[in-house]
C-alpha positions as CSV (number, residue, x, y, z in Angstrom):
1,X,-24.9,-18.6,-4.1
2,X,-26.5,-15.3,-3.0
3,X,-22.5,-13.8,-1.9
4,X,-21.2,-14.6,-5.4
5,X,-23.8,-12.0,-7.1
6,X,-21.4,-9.6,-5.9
7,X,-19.3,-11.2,-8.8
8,X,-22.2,-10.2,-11.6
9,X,-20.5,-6.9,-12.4
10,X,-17.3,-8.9,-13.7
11,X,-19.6,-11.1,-16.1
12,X,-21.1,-8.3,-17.5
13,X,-17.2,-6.7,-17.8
14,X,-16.2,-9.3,-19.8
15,X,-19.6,-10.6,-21.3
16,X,-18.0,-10.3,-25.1
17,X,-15.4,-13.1,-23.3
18,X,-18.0,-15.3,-22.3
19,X,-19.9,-15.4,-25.2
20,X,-17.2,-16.2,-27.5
21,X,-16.3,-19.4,-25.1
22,X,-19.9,-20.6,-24.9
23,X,-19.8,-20.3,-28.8
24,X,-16.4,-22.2,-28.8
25,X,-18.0,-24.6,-26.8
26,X,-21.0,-25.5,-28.4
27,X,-18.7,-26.1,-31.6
28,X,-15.8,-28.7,-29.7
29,X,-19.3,-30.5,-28.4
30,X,-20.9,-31.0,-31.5
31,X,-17.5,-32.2,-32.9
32,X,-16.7,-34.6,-30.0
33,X,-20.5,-35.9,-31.1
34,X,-19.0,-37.3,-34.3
35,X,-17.0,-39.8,-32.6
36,X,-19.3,-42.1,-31.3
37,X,-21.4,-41.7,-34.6
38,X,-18.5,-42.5,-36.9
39,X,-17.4,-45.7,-34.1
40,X,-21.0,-46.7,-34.2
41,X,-21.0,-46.6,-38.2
42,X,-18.3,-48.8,-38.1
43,X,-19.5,-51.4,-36.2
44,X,-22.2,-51.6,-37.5
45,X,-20.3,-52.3,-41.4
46,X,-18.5,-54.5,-39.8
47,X,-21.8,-56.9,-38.7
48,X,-23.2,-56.7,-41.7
49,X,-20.5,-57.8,-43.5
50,X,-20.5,-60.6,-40.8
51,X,-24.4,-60.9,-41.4
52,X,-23.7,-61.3,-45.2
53,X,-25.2,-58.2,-45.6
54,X,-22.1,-56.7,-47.3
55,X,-20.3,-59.3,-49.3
56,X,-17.8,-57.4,-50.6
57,X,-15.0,-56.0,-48.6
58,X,-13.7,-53.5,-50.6
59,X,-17.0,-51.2,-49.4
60,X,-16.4,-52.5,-45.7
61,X,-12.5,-51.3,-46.0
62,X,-13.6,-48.4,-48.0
63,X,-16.2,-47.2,-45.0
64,X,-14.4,-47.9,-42.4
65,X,-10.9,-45.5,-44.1
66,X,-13.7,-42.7,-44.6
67,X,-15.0,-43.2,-40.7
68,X,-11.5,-43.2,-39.3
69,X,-10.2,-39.9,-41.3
70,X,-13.4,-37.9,-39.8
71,X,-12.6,-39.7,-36.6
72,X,-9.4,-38.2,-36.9
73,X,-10.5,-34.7,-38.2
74,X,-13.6,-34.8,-35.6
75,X,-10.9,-35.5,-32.5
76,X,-8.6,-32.5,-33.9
77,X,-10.8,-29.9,-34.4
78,X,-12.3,-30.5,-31.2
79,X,-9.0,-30.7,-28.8
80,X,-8.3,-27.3,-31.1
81,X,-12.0,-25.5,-29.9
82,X,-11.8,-27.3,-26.3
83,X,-8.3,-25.3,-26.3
84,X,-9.3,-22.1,-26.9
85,X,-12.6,-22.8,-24.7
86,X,-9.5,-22.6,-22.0
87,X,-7.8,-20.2,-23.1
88,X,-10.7,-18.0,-22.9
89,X,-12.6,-19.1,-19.5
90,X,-9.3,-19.1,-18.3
91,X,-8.1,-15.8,-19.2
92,X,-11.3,-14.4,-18.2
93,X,-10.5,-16.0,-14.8
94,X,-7.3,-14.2,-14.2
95,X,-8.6,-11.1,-15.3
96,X,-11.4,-11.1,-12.5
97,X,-8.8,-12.0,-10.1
98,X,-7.0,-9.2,-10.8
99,X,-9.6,-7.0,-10.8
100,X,-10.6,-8.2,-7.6
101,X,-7.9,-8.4,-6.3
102,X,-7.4,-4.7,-6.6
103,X,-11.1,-4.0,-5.9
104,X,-10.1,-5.3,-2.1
105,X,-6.8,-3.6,-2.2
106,X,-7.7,-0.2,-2.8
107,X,-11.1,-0.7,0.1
108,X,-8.1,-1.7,2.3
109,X,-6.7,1.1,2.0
110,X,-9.4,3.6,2.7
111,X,-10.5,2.1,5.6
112,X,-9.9,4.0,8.5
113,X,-7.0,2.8,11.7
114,X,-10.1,1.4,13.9
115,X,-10.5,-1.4,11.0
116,X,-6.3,-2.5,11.6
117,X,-6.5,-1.9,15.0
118,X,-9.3,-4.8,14.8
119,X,-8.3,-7.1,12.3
120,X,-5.1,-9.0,12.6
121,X,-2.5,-8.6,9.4
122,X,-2.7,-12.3,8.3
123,X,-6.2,-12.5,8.1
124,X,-6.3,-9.5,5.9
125,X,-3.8,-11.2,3.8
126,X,-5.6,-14.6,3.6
127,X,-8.8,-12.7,2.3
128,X,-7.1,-10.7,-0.4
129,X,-4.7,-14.0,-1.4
130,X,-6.5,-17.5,-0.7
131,X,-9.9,-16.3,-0.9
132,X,-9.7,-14.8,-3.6
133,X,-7.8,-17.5,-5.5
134,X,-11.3,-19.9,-4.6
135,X,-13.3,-17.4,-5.9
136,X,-11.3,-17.3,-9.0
137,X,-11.9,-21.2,-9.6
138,X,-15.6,-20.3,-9.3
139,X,-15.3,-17.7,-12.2
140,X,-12.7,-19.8,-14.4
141,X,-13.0,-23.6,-14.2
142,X,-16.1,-24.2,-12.6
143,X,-17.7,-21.8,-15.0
144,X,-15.7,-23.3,-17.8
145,X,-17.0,-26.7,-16.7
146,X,-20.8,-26.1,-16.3
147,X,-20.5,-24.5,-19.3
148,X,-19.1,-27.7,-21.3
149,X,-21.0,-30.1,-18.7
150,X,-24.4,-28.5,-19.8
151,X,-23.6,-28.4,-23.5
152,X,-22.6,-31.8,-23.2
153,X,-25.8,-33.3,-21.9
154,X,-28.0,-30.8,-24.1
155,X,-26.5,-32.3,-27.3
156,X,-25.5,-36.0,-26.3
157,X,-28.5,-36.7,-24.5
158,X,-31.0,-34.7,-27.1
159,X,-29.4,-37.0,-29.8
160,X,-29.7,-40.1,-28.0
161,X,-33.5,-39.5,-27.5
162,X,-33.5,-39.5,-31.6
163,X,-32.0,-42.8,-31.7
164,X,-33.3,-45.1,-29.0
165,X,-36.1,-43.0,-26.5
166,X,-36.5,-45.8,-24.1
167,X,-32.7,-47.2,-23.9
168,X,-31.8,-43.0,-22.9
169,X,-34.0,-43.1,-20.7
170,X,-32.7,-46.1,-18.7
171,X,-29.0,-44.5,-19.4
172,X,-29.8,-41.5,-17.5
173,X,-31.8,-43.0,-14.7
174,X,-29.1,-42.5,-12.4
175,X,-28.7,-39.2,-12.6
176,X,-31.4,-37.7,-10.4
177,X,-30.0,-39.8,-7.7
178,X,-26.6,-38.1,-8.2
179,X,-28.2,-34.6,-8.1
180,X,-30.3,-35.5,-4.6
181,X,-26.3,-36.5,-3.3
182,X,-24.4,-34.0,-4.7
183,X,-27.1,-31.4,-3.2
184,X,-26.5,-33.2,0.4
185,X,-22.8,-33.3,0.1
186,X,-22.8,-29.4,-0.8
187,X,-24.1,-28.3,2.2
188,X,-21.8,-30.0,4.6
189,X,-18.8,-28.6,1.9
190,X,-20.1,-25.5,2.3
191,X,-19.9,-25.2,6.3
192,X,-16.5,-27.2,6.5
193,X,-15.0,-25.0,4.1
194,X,-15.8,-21.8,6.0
195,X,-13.9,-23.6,8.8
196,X,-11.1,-24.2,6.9
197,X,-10.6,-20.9,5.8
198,X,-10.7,-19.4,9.0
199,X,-8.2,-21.9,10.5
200,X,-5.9,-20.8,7.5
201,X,-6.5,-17.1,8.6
202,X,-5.6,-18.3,12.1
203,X,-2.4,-20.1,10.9
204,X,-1.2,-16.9,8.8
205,X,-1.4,-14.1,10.9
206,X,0.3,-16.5,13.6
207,X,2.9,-17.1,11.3
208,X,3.5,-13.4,9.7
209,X,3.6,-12.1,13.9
210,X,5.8,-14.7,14.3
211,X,8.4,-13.7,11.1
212,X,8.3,-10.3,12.4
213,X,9.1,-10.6,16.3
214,X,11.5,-13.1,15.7
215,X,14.2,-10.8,17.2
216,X,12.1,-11.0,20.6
217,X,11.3,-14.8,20.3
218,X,14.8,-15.3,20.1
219,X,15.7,-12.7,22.9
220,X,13.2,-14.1,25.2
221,X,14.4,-17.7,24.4
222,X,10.7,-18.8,24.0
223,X,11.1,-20.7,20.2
224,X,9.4,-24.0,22.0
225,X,6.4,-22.1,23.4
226,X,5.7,-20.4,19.8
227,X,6.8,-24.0,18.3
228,X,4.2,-25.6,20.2
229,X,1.7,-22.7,19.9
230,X,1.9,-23.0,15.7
231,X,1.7,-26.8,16.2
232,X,-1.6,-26.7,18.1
233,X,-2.9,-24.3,14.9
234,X,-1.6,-26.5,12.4
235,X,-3.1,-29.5,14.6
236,X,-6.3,-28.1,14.1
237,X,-6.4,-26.7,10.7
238,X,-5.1,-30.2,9.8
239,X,-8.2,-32.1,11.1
240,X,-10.7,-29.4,9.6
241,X,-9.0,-30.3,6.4
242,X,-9.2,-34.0,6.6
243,X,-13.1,-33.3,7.8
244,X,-13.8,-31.5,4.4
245,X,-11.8,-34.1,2.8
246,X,-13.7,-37.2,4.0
247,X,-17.1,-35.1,2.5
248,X,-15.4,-34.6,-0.8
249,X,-14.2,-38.1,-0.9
250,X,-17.6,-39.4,-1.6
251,X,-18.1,-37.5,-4.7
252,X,-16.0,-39.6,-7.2
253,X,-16.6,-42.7,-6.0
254,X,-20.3,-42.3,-5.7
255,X,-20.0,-41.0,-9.8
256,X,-18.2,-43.9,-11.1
257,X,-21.0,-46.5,-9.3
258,X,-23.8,-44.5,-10.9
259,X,-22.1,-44.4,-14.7
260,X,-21.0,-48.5,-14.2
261,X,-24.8,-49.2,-13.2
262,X,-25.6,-46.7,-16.2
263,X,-23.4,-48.7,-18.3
264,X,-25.3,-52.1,-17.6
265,X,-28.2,-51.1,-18.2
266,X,-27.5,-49.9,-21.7
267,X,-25.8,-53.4,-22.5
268,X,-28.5,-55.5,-20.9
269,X,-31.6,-53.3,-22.3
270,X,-29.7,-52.4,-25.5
271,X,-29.1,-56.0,-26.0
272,X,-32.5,-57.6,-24.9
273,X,-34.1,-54.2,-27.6
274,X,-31.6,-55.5,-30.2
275,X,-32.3,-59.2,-29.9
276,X,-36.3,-58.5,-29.9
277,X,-35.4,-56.5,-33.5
278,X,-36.9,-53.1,-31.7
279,X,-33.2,-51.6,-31.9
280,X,-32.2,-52.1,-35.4
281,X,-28.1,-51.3,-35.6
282,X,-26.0,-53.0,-33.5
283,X,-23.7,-50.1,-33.7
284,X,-25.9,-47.9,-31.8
285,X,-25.5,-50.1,-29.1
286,X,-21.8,-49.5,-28.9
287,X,-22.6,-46.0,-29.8
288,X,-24.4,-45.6,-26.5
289,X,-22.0,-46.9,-24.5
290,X,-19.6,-44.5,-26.0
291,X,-22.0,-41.7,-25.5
292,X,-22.6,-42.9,-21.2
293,X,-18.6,-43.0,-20.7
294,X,-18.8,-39.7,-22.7
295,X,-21.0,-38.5,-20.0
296,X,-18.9,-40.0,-17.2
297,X,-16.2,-36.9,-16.6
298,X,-18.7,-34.1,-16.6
299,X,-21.3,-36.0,-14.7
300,X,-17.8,-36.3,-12.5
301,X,-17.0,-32.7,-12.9
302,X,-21.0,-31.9,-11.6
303,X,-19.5,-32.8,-7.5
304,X,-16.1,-31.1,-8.1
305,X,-18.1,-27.9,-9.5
306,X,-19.9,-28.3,-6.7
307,X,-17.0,-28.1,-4.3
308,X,-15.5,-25.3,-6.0
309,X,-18.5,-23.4,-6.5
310,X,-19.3,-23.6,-2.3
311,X,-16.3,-23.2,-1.3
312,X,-15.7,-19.7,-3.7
313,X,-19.5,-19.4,-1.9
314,X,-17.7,-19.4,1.5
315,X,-14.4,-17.3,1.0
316,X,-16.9,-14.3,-1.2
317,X,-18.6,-14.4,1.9
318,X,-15.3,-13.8,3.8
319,X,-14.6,-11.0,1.3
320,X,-17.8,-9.1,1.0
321,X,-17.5,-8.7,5.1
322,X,-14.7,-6.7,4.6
323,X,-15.9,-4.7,0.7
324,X,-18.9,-4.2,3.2
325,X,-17.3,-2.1,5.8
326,X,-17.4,1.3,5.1
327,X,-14.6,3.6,6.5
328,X,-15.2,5.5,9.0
329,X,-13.3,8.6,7.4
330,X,-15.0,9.4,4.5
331,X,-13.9,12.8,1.9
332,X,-16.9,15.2,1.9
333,X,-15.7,17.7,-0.5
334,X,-15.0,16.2,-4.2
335,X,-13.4,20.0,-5.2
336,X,-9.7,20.9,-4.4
337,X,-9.4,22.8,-1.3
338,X,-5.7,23.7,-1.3
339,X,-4.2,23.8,2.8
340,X,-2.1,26.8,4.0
341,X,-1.4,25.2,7.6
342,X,-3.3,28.1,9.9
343,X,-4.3,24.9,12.7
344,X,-6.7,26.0,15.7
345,X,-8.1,23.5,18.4
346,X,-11.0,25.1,20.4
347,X,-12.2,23.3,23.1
348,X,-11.3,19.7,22.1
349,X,-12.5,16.8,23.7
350,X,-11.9,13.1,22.5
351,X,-12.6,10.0,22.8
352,X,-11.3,6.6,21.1
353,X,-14.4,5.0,19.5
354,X,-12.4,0.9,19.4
355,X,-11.3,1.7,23.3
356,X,-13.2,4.1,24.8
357,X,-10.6,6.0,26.6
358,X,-10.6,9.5,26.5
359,X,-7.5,11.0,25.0
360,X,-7.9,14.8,24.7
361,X,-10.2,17.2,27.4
362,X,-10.9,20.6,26.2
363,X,-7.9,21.1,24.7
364,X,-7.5,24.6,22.4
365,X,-4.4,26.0,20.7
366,X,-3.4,27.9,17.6
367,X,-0.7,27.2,15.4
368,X,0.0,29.4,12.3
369,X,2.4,29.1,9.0
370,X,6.4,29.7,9.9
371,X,5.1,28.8,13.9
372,X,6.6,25.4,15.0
373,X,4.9,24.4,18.2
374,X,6.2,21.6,20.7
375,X,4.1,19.4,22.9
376,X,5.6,17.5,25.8
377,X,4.1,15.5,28.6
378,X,3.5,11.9,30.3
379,X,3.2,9.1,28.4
380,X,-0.1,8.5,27.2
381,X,-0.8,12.0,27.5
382,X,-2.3,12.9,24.6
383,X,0.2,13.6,22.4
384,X,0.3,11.8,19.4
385,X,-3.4,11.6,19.3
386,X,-2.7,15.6,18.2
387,X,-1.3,14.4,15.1
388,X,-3.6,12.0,14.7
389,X,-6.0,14.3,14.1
390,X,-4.5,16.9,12.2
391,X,-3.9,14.3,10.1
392,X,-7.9,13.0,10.4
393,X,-7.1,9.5,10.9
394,X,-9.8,9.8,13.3
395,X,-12.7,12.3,13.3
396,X,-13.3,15.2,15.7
397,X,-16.9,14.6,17.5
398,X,-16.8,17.1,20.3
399,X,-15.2,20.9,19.6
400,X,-13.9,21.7,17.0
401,X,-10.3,21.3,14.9
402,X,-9.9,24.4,11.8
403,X,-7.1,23.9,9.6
404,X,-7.3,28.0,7.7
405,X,-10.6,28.5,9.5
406,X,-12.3,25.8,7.8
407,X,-13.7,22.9,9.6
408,X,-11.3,19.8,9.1
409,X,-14.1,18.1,7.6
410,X,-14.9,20.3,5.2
411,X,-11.1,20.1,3.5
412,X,-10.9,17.7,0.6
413,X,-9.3,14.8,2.1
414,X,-6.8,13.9,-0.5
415,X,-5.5,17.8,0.0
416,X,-5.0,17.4,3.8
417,X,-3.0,14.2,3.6
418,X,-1.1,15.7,0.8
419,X,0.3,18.8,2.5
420,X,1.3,17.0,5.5
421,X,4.5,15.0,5.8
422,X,4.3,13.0,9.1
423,X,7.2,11.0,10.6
424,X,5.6,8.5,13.3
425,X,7.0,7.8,16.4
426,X,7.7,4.2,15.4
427,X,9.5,4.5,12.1
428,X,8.2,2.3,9.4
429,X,10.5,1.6,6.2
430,X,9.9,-0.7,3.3
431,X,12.1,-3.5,1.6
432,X,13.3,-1.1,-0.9
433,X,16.5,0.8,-1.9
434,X,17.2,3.7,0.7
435,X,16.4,6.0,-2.0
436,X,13.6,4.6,-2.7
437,X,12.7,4.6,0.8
438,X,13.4,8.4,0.8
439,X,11.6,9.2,-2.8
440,X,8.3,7.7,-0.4
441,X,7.8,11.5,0.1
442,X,7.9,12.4,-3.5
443,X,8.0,9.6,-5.8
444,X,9.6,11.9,-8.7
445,X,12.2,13.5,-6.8
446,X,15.6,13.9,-8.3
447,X,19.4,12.4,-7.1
448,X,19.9,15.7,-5.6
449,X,16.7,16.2,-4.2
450,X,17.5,12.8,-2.1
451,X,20.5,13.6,-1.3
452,X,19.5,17.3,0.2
453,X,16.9,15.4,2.2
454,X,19.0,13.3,3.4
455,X,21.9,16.0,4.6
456,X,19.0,17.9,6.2
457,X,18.2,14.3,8.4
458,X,21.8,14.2,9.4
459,X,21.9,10.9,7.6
460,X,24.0,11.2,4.1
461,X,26.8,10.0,5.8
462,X,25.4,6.7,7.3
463,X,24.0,6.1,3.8
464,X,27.6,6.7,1.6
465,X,29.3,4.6,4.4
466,X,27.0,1.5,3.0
467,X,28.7,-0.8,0.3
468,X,25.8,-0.1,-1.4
469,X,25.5,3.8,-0.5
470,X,21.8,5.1,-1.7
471,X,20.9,1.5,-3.1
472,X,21.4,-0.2,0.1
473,X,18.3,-2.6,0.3
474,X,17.1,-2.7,3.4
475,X,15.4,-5.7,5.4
476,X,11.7,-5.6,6.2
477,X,10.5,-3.0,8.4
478,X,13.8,-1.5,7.7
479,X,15.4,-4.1,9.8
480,X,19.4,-3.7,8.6
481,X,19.2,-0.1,10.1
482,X,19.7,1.5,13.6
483,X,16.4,3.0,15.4
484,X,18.4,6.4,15.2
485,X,19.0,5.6,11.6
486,X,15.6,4.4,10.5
487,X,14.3,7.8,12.0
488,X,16.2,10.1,10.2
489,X,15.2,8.4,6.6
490,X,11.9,8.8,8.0
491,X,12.4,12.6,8.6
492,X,13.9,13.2,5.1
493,X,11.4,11.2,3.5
494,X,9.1,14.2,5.3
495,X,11.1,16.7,4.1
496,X,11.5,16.0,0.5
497,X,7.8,15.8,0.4
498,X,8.3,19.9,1.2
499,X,4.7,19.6,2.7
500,X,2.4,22.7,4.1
501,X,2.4,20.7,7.7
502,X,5.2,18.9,9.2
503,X,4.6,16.7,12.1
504,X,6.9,15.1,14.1
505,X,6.2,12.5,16.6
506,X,8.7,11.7,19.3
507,X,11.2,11.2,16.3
508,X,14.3,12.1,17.6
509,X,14.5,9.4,20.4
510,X,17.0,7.2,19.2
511,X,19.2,9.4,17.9
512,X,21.9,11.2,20.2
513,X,21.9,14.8,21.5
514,X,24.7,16.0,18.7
515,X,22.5,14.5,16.0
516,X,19.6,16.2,17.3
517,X,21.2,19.5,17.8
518,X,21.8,19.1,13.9
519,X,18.6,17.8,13.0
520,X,16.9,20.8,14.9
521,X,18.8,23.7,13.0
522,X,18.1,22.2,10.0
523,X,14.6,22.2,10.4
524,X,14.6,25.7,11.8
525,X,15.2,26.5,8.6
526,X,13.2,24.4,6.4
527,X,10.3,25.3,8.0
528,X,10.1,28.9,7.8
529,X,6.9,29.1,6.4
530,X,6.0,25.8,7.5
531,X,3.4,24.7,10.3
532,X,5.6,22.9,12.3
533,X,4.1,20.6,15.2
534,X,7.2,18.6,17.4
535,X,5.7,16.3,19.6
536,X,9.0,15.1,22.1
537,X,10.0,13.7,25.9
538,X,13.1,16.2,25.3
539,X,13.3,19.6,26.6
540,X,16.3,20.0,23.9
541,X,13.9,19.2,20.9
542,X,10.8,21.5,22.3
543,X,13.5,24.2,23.7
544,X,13.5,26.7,20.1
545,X,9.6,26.3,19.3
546,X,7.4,29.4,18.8
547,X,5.3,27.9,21.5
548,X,5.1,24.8,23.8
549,X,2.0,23.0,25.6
550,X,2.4,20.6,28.2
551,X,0.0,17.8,28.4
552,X,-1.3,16.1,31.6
553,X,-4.2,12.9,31.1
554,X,-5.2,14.9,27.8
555,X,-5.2,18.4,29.8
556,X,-3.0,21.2,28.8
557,X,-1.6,22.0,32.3
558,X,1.3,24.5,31.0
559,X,1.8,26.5,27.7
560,X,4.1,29.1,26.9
561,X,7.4,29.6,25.5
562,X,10.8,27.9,27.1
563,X,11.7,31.1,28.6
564,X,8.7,31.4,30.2
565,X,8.3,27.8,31.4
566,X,11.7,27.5,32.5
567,X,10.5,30.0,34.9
568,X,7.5,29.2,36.0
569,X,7.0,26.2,38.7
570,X,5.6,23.0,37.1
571,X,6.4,20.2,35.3
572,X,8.0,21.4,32.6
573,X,10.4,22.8,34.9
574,X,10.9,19.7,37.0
575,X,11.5,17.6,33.4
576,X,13.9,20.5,32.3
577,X,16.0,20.4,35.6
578,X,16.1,16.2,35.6
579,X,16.9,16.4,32.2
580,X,19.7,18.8,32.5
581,X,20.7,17.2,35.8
582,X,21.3,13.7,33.7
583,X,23.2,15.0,30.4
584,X,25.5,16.8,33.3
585,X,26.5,13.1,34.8
């Protein structure tokens, strides 16, 4: 259980919890004690008035009424404590949960783009839903459960040894076999449960990449590949499952044969003790029978504890891989350090750490406030890695990046990100309203705020066309919108951020040269005292920039302004003439 310590931290969180049910439960055990007593009593009245020991039945009817009302009393008050034991274990339960839940949430999100690039979507999702719901059946019922099973035997078993030493001790002879099996039977749980898991890791990321290119699967007509694909995953999960299965089909089976030979020998030994006189009340006979059936669910309980408890073992173990992984961007600099947008690159070099590939070579530029630079070249140039690391998704390991002459590193990251409003090349928008799509940028933005922002993008008329206008919920990934549409929310959500840094990558693609034209001017003037980075295949979106670099396999080969590289032979010439050359035919 050495991965569930992680979950200490939690008991101690809610110790005051836990205390309370182990009190709660100490109480519905000694009342669920009286039972058998008060059963036993009764017998036992009625054979001596058999006996001839009682003669009159007035004091048999009159003992037995008393027994059954504390019978009745005993049973209540102990289904009323065994229900708040629940509701307390239980509630304690959910509350870990959530707190884990948003323990692994909040890691997810510091973790730096190498982790995603990595770790597949449905496995992140398995570990943060699944997992953690085992783990809370570990910290709820199985806790719960040991709790009563322990108490239960402490009690029951301590009070039996008062009444007959020798019969207990024939009752609970099975036991120590039962331990030796459930011990065995763990260990396989244990390593067929980690299988299990992973196989349902498998089976959700297949599924979630499936959901989300169905537009391709379709397109490409290749439903009976994937079909056959997810069957072959289900195929397999479905035999791991039945393999843990057959292990934890032994449990109850192998229970109930140990309490049945548990229960003979208390009828044969109980009855030889009573017949040789060394038992004296018949009742306690029935009494321990009472007290072995008693026994029978949490001795039961013991193997399906056990099956909780490893397999909460294996899916903590799944979690703490991931709560283990430290990002790879860290903030070094707790105090505010407030961004102006002054950017330099001197001498640049880098290198992806998950691939290897070398993005950027000695690249150096400056970009200062109300300067809007443009970067064009090949694909796979270099270019959006720029961003990237303006934005410090990645960190800088050879030269140097300033952002107002300080070393990126040495900004408070939580400033940086927050005076930069980034639209990405692929334009991600959530199921939500389109104004709440918009408000991304700046959650407490007012109607008109929106709506400026959304002028500015050349896209307040697609949005008022909508039955729905600005509460128009979209499909995932923004799905019911156009590519040229789902880039212009992203650009206003940008924009009504009214960030120190804007950075646009390639995000005018899908939108047509009119559009553009509009975007363009409206930016001019938005950005005025703005850092303003464009990165673009189009000569018409780099053409008004202070200052445009030309990228070649992570060189700058050309820099200058469009007058001047219009001019001058190179590729930014031969892209401006093709360019031209098409929008004229």
């Amino acid at each position: 259980m050495k991965e569930l310590k992680y979950l200490n931290k939690y008991f101690l969180k809610y110790k005051g919890r836990l205390l309370l049910g182990v009190f709660i439960t100490i109480i519905a055990t000694a009342f669920k004690l009286v039972v058998p007593m008060k059963v036993g009593d009764s017998v036992t009245a009625v054979k001596q008035y058999l006996n001839g020991q009682i003669t009159d039945i007035a004091i048999v009817k009159h003992e037995l009424l008393i027994n059954i009302l504390l019978l009745l009393g005993a049973a209540l008050l102990s289904a009323l404590f065994t229900f708040m034991m629940r509701q307390t274990f239980i509630v304690v339960s959910r509350y870990v949960e959530y707190d884990l839940k948003n323990e692994i949430f909040q890691h997810y999100e510091k973790l730096s783009l190498g982790f995603y690039k990595q770790n597949r979507t449905g496995d992140l999702m398995n570990r943060i839903s699944e997992d953690v719901s085992k783990v809370r059946m570990y910290v709820g019922p199985a806790l719960m459960y040991s709790i009563t099973t322990v108490t239960l035997f402490i009690v029951v078993v301590s009070y039996m040894f008062y009444k007959a030493p020798t019969l207990t001790l024939y009752a609970i002879a099975p036991l120590p076999i039962l331990s030796l099996a459930i011990y065995k039977l763990s260990v396989l749980i244990n390593q067929r449960t980690t299988i299990v898991q992973q196989y349902l890791s498998k089976l959700t990321t297949f599924t979630q990449e499936s959901f989300s290119g169905i537009a391709v699967i379709k397109a490409y007509g290749i439903e009976p590949r994937t079909n056959a694909n997810f069957e072959e995953l289900a195929e397999g999960s479905k035999v791991k499952n039945i393999d843990l299965a057959k292990v934890q089909a032994l449990f109850f089976p192998l229970m109930m044969l140990l309490i049945g030979v548990s229960n003979i020998l208390v009828i044969y030994i109980g009855g030889t003790r009573y017949i040789s006189g060394e038992i004296a009340e018949f009742g306690t006979i029935v009494e321990f029978l009472i007290y072995v059936n008693m026994l029978t669910w949490p001795v039961a309980v013991v193997g399906w504890v056990t099956s909780m408890v490893q397999q909460a073992e294996a899916s903590q173990k799944r979690i703490n891989e991931f709560l283990k992984t430290e990002p790879s961007i860290q903030n070094l600099v707790e105090v505010s350090t407030p961004v102006q947008g002054n950017i330099e690159f001197n001498n640049l070099t880098f290198t992806y750490p998950d691939t290897g590939i070398t993005a950027l070579k000695d690249v150096s530029f400056t970009v200062k406030p109300g300067e809007t630079l443009a970067i064009v070249g090949n694909t796979g140039s270099g270019k959006s890695t720029i961003l990237e690391l303006i934005g410090r998704l990645y960190d800088v390991e050879e030269g140097m990046l300033t952002i107002d002459e300080t070393p990126i590193r040495n900004l408070n990251l939580e400033d940086l990100r927050h005076s930069i409003g980034y639209v990405p090349q692929d334009a991600f928008l959530f199921s939500d309203s389109l104004r709440n799509n918009i408000r991304f940028g700046k959650e407490d933005a007012s109607e008109e705020e929106v709506i400026e922002a959304a002028k500015n993008a050349a896209v307040h008329k697609n949005i008022i066309g909508f039955t729905n206008g600005y509460d128009t919920i979209l499909g995932e990934r923004g799905i019911t919108l156009s590519g040229g549409q789902k880039q212009r929310v992203s650009i206003a959500r940008a924009i009504i951020k009214d960030p120190k840094i804007l950075l646009f990558d390639d995000c005018l693609s899908a939108v047509d040269t009119e559009t553009e034209e509009e975007i363009l001017q409206n930016l001019s003037k938005i950005s005025k005292e703005k850092t303003t980075i464009i990165v673009s295949h189009r000569i018409s979106s780099a053409k008004n920039a202070t200052k445009i670099i030309v990228l070649n396999e992570g060189k700058i080969i050309q820099q200058g302004s469009h007058n001047e590289l219009v001019n001058a032979e190179g590729y930014y010439k031969e892209l401006y003439a093709k360019q031209l050359l098409e929008k004229e035919m």
